[in-house]
N, C-alpha and C positions, 0 to 999 in steps of 0.2 A: 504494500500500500504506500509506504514511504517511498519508495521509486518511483511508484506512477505520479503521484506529485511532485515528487520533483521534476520529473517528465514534463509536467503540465508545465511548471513555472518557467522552465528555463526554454521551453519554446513559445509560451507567452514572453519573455521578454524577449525575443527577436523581433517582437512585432512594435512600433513604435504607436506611440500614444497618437490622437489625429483630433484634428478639428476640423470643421464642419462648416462653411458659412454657406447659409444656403442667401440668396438677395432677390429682388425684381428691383430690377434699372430704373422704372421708373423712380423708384424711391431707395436708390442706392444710398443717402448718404449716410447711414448705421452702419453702412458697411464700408463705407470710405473710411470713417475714425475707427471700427474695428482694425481692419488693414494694418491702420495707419498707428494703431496702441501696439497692436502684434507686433510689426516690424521694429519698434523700438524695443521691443524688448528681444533680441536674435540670442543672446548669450544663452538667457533660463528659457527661451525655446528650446534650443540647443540642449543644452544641460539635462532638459525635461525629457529628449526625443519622443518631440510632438510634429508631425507633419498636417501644414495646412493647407487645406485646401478649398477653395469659392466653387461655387456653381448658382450659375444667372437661371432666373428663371427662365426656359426655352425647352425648345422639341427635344431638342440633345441633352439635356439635363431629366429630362421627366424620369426616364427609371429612375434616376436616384433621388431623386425628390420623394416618388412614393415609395420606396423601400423606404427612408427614414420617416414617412407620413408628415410632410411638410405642408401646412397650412397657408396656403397660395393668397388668402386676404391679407396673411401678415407682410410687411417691405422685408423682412430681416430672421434668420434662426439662426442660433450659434449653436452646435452641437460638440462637446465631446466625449468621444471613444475611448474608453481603457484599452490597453494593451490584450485584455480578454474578448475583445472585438463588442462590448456592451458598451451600451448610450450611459455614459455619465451623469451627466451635466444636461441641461434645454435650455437655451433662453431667447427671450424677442428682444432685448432689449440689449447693450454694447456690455460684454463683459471685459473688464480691468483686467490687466496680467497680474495684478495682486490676488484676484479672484479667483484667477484661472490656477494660478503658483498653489494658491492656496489649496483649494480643492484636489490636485495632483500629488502635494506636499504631504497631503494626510491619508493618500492610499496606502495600503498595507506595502503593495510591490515598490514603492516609492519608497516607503522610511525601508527599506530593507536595499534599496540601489542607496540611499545617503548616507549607510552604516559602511557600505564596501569603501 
């Protein structure tokens, strides 16, 4: 049993953490000052191994819209991903990298990569 978990974990941690911005252009700009928080923060991205990624509302984005059931009234969703491939985190509105730090900070597989 102890082998298989640790099976589990150490091929969960090959997968990096992800974020999610889902937007409609019309009312892109939640997602300009997202962008624009994330990119200042590149180190504890980095540090985090979080991969970001947008997807505009449009034909090409629809499957991934409805796998993660994304509410096409709202301008803006920020989602993220554990390493376990599980939704974290939801939000419509601009999340802080203190928020985000945070939230990632207090995962079990986190304080166990900040002890290594």
């Amino acid at each position: 049993m102890k082998l298989l978990l640790l099976t589990i974990f150490l091929l969960m941690a090959d997968q990096p953490r992800k974020v999610f911005l889902f937007y409609n252009e019309k009312n892109s700009g939640i997602w300009t000052k997202q962008v624009s928080e994330l990119d200042s923060q590149k180190k504890g991205i980095k540090d985090r191994d979080i991969v970001i990624t947008s997807y505009k509302l449009s034909a090409e984005n629809e499957t991934v819209w409805k796998k993660w059931d994304i509410d096409r009234s709202k301008p803006f969703t920020f989602i993220l991903v554990g390493r376990d491939g599980g939704e974290k985190h939801r939000s419509n509105q601009m999340v802080t990298h203190q928020e985000l730090f945070g939230k990632i900070d207090a995962m079990p597989m986190r304080k166990s990569e900040i002890k290594k």
